[in-house]
MARVEX-397942 format. One record per residue (C-alpha): residue in one letter; residue number from 0; x, y, z. Coordinates in pm, whole numbers, m for minus. Layout:
// residues N
 code pos     xx     yy     zz
    A NUM      X      Y      Z
...
END
This chain:
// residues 427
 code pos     xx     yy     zz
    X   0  m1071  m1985   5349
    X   1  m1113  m1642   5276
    X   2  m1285  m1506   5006
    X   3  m1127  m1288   4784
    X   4  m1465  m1131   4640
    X   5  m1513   m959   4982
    X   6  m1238   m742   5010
    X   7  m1323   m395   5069
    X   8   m980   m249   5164
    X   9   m625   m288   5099
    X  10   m363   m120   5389
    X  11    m47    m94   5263
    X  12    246    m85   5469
    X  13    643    m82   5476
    X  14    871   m167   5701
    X  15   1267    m72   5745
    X  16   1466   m374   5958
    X  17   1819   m295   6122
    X  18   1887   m596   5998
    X  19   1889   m915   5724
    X  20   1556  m1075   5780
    X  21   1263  m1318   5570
    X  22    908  m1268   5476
    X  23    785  m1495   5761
    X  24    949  m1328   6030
    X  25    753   m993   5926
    X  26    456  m1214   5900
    X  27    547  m1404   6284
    X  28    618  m1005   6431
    X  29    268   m906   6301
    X  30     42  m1180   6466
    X  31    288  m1172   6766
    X  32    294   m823   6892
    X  33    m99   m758   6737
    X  34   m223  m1010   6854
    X  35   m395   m906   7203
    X  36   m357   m542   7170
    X  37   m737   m527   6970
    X  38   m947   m793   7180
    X  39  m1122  m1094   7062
    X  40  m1329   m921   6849
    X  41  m1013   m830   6634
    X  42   m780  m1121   6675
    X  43   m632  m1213   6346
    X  44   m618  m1522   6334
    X  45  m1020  m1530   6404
    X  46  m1029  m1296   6119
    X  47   m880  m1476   5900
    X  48  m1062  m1830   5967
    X  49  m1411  m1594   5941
    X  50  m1278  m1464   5628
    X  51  m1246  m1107   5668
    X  52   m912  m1093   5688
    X  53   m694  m1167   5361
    X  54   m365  m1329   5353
    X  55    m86  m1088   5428
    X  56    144  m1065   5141
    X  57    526   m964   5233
    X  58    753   m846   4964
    X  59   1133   m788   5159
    X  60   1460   m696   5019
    X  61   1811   m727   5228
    X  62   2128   m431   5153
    X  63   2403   m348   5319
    X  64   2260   m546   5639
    X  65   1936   m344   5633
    X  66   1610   m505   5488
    X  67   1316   m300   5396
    X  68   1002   m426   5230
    X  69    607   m352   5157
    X  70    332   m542   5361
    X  71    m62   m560   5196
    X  72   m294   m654   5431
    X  73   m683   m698   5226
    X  74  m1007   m718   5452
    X  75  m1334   m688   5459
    X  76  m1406   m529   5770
    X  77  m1593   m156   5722
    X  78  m1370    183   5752
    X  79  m1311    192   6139
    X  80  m1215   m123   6179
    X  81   m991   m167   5884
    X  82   m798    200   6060
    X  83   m762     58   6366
    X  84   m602   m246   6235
    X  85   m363   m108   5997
    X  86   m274    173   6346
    X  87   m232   m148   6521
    X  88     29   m263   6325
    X  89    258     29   6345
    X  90    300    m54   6698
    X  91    538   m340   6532
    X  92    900   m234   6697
    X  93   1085   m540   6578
    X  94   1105   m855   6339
    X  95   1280  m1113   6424
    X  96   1620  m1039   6629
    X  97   1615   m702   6480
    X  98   1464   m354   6571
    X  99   1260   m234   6293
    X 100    933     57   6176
    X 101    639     m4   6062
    X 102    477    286   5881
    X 103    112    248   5708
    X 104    143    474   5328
    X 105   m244    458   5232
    X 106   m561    223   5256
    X 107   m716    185   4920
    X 108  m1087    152   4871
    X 109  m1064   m155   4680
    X 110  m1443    m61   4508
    X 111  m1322    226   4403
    X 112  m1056    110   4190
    X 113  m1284   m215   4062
    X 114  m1519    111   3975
    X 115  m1234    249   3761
    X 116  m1222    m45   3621
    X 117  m1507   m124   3530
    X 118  m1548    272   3396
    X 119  m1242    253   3170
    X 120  m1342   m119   3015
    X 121  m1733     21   2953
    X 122  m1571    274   2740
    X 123  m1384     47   2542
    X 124  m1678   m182   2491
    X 125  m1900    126   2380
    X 126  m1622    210   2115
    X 127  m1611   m165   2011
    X 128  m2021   m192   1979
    X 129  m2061    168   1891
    X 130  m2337    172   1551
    X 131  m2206    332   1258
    X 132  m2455    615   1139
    X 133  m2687    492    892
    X 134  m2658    599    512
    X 135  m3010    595    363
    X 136  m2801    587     19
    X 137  m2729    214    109
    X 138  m3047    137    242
    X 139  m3203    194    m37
    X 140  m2975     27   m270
    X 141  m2960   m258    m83
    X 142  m3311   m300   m127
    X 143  m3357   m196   m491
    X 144  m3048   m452   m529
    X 145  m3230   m750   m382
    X 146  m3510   m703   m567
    X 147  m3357   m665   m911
    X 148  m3164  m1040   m815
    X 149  m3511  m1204   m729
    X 150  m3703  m1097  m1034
    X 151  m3397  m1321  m1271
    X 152  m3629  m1604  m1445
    X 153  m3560  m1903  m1633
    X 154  m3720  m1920  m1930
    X 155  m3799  m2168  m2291
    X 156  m3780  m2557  m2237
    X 157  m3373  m2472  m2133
    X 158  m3506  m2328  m1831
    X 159  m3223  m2063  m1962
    X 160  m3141  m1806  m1658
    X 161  m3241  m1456  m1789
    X 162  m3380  m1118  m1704
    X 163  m3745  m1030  m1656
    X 164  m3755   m809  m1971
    X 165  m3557  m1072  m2195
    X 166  m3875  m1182  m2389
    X 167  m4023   m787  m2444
    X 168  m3685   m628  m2515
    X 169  m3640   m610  m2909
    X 170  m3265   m677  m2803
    X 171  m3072   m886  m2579
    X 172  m2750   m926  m2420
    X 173  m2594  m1283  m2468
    X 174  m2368  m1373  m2119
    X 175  m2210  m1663  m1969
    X 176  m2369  m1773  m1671
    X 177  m2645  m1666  m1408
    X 178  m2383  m1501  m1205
    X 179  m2351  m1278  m1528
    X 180  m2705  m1209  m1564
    X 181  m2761  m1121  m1173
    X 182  m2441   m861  m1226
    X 183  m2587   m718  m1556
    X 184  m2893   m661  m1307
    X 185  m2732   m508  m1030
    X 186  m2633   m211  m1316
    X 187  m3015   m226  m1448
    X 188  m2971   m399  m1747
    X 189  m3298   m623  m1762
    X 190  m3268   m815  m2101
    X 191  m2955  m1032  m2018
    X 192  m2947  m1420  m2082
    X 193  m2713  m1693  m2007
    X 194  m2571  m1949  m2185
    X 195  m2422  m2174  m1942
    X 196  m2138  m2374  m2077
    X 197  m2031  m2394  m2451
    X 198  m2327  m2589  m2625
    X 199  m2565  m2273  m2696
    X 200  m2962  m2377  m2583
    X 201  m3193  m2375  m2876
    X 202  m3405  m2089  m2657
    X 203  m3111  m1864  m2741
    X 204  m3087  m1969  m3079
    X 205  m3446  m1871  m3171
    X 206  m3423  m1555  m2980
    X 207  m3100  m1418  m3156
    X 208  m3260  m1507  m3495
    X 209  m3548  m1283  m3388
    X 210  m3393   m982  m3170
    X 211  m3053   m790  m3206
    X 212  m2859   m985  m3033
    X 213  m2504   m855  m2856
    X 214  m2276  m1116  m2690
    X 215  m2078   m974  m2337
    X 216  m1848  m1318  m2285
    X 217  m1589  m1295  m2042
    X 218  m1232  m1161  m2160
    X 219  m1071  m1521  m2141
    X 220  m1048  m1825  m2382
    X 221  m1341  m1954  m2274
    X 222  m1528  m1649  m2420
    X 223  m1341  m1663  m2707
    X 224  m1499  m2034  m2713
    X 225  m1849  m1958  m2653
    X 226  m1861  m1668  m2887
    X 227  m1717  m1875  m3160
    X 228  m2034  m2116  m3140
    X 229  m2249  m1848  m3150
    X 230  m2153  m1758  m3471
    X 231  m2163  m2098  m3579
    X 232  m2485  m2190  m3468
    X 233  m2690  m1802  m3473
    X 234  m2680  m1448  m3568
    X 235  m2481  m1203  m3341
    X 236  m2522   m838  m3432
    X 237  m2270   m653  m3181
    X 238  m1999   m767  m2922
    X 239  m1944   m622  m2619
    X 240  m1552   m671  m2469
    X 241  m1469   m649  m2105
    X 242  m1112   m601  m2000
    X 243   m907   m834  m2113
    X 244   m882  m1144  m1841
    X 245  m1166  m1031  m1632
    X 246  m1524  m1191  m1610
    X 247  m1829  m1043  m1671
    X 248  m1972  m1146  m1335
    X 249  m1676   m882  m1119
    X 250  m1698   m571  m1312
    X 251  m1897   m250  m1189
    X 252  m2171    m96  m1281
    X 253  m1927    153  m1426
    X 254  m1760    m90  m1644
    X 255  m2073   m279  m1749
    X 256  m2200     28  m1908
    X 257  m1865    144  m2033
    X 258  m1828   m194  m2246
    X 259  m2189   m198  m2372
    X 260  m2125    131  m2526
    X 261  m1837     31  m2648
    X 262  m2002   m262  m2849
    X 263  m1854   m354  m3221
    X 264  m2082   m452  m3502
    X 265  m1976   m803  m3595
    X 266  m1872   m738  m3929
    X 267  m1606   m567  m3758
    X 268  m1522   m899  m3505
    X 269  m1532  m1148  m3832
    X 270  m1261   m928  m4012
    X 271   m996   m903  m3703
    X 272  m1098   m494  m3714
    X 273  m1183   m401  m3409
    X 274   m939   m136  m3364
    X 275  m1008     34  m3676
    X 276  m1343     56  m3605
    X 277  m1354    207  m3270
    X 278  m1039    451  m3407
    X 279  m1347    576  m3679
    X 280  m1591    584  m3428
    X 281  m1367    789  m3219
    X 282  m1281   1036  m3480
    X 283  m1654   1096  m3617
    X 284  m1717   1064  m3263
    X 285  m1469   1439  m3229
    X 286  m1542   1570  m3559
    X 287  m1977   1575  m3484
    X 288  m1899   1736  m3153
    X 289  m1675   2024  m3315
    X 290  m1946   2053  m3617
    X 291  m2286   2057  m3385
    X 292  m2466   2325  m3302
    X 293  m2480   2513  m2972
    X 294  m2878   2515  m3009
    X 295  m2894   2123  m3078
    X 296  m2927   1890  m2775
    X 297  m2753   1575  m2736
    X 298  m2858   1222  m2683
    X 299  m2875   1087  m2368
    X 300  m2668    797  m2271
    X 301  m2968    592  m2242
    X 302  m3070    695  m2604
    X 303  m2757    639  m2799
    X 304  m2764    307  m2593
    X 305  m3053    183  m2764
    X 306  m2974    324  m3097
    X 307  m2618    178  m3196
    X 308  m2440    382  m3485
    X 309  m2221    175  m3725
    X 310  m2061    400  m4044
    X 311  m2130     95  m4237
    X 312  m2438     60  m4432
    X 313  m2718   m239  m4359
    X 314  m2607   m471  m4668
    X 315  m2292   m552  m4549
    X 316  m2381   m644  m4178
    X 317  m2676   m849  m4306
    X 318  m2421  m1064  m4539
    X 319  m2241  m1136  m4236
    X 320  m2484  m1368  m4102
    X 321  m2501  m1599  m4391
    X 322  m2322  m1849  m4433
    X 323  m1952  m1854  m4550
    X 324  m1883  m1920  m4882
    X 325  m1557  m2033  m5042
    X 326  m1393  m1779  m5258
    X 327  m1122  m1842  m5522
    X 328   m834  m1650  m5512
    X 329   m848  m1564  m5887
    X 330  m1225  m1485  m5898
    X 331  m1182  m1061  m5955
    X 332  m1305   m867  m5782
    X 333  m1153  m1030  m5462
    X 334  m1384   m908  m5106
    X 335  m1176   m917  m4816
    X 336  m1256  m1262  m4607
    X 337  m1290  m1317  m4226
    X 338  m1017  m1523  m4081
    X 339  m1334  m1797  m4055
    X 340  m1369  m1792  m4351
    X 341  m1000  m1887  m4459
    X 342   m974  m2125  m4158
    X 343  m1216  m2327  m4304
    X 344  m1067  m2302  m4666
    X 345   m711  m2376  m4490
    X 346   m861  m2702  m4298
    X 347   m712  m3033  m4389
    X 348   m524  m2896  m4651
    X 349   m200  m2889  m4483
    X 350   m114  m2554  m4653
    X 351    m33  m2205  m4449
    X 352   m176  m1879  m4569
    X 353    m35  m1543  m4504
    X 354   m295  m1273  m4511
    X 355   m310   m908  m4565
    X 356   m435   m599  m4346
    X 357   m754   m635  m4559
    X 358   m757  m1035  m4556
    X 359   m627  m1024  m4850
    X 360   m411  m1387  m4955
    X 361    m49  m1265  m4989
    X 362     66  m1633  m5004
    X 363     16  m1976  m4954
    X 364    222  m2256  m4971
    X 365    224  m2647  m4833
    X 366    305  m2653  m4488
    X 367    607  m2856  m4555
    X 368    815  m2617  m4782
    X 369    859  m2409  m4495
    X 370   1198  m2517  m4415
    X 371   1302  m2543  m4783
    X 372   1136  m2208  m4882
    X 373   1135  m1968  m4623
    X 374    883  m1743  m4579
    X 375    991  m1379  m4727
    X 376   1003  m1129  m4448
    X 377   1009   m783  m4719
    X 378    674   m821  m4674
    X 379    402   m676  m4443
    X 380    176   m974  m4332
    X 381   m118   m930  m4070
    X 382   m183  m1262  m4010
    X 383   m123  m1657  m4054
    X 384   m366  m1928  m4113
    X 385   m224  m2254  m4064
    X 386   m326  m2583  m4109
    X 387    m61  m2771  m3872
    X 388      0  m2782  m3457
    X 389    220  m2487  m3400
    X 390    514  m2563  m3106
    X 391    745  m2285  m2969
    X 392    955  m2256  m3248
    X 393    736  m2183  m3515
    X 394    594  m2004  m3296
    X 395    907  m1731  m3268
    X 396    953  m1811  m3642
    X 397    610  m1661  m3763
    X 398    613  m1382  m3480
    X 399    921  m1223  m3605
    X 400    724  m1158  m3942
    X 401    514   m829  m3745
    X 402    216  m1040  m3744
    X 403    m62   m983  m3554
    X 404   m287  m1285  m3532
    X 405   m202  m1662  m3575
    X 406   m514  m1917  m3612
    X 407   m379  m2336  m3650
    X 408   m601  m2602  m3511
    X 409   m367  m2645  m3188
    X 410    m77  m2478  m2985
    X 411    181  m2744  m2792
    X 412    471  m2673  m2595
    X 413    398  m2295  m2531
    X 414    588  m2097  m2260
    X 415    673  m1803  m2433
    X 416    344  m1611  m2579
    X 417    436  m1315  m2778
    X 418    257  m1012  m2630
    X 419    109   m856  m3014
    X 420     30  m1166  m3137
    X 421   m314  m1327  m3052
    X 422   m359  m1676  m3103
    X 423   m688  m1833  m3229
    X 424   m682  m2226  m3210
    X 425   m944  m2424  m3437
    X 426   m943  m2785  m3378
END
């Protein structure tokens, strides 16, 4: 059988019949009338049982009563013999019944065009496997990268995941979860620790007693959670917000720093005034800038890092940490409360309190003269402590009032959340 690797040349060959004729009577007129004219030595059928002759392939097409075609012929033989077979077989003078030409167009080098080949698919490949230039940049990050992720320790009896410079740093930076802490080192922040689920570890309990303390939770409800038992359970000075639905774990380096700037004394967080704060930050922020001095330099961002400003004075934020006490209403002069505070003065009471911009107690009523007493809508309320499960259509009822926070001990049956007003369950 002959062996297709060992073809060296391809003749190819057409042929015009004066007449309708098939592919094996071109193939019967080609061993008939060249077969004899060569000598043994070339006799194609010995050729072809040696294997250096290829199968003749016969492509013919009938019109009019004329048939004309193209004959390949692939061998093996070297340069002179391969010409004097393919001038052999224009002797051809008819196919079949019919008289007919035989006319040889070119013999192809079949190396040559595997070399082509084989040039043309080398270049793809290179272009496929081709290195991409190296950025010492990267390098180098990568490295200082892998090293700031294996020097993250667990520390205290917890074996709480935290940052090498946790128990040094005079503050830390309350997260989540060890993916939180390996993040907060990717930017360089060293004194990160992790709280791992919603029961706070006694290591972090001690530690916020003793250092300033800022909690970076992620921007969901479970934040909301965790950060709630911190202030149950220890003393938070600052919080630190991330965008709103994001985790602390995906944000950049950027973005890191951005919201640890950005960090809120937790007076602030206790009284629902967030905005107002960073609004007076923002505008002392403009007015030093204009005031200052072209001689006077200013802070680094590392410096006024470490050095948190709040306009309010030390008394205030040190009150914060005690614990809550219950107020009366009548008891001049009235301090404005956090809404913890009047959730638990509103707990198992079964009453509803609206509150004031300042948290202030603008009413309060039992929760089930609602429907009998409506709630007057003259006035400007910020908020609503209630002491009942609030569905969807309380829900809509209280929202319509401009308020901008709602705390009850459970939400049932929500599907449409207004957008301005945040809900804080308490159960």
């Amino acid at each position: 059988m002959y062996e297709q690797e060992t073809t060296k040349y391809r003749i190819h060959l057409t042929v015009q019949a004066e007449g309708v004729v098939d592919r094996s009577d071109v193939v019967g007129a080609i061993f008939g009338q060249v077969e004899g004219l060569l000598g043994s030595e070339l006799e194609l059928r010995e050729l072809q049982r040696q294997g250096r002759l290829g199968r003749i392939d016969v492509r013919v097409v009938s019109k009019q009563g004329r048939s004309s075609g193209e004959i390949l012929v692939s061998t093996s033989l070297d340069r002179a013999e391969t010409a004097i077979l393919a001038a052999s077989m224009e002797t051809i003078s008819r196919v079949g019944p019919c008289a007919a030409q035989v006319q040889v167009q070119n013999i192809e080098d079949i190396r040559v065009t595997k070399r082509n080949q084989i040039i043309e698919r080398a270049k793809s490949l290179l272009l496929e496997f081709e290195e991409p230039g190296i950025d010492p940049e990267s390098l180098i990050d990568a490295v200082r990268e892998s090293q700031r992720i294996e020097k993250i320790e667990t520390i205290g009896p917890d074996n709480v995941p935290a940052g090498p410079n946790v128990l040094q740093s005079d503050a830390i930076i309350v997260v989540e979860g060890r993916a939180d802490v390996i993040n907060l080192l990717r930017a360089g922040i060293k004194n990160a620790i992790a709280v791992e689920g919603t029961s706070v570890p006694g290591t972090i309990i001690s530690m916020c007693h003793k250092k300033t303390a800022t909690a970076f939770l992620d921007g969901d409800r479970g934040g909301d959670l965790i950060l709630r038992e911190l202030l149950e359970v220890t003393d938070i000075d600052f919080v630190a917000f991330p965008p709103r639905g994001e985790s602390v774990e995906d944000l950049s380096r950027k973005e890191i720093i951005k919201s640890l700037r950005n960090k809120v004394p937790i007076e602030y967080v206790l009284e629902d005034r967030v905005a107002e704060y960073l609004a007076n930050r923002d505008k002392e922020g403009k007015a030093a800038q204009k005031n200052e001095e072209p001689e006077e330099e200013v802070p680094s961002p590392q410096e006024s890092e470490e050095v948190p400003e709040s306009p309010e004075p030390e008394e205030p934020a040190q009150a914060a940490h005690e614990p809550p006490v219950t107020e009366e209403v009548s008891d001049p002069p009235y301090k404005p409360r956090s809404v913890f505070t009047h959730i638990s003065e509103v707990r198992e009471r079964g009453v509803i309190r609206m509150l004031s911009g300042e948290g202030d107690v603008v009413l309060e009523m039992p929760v089930a003269q609602i429907e009998d007493s409506p709630i007057p809508d003259d006035q400007t309320f910020q908020g609503v402590v209630i002491d009942q499960d609030v569905n969807q259509q309380l829900l809509d009822q209280l929202s319509l009032l401009g308020i901008k926070f709602l705390a009850a001990p459970s939400f049932t049956g929500i599907v449409r959340r207004p957008a301005s007003v945040r809900l804080i369950p308490f159960r």
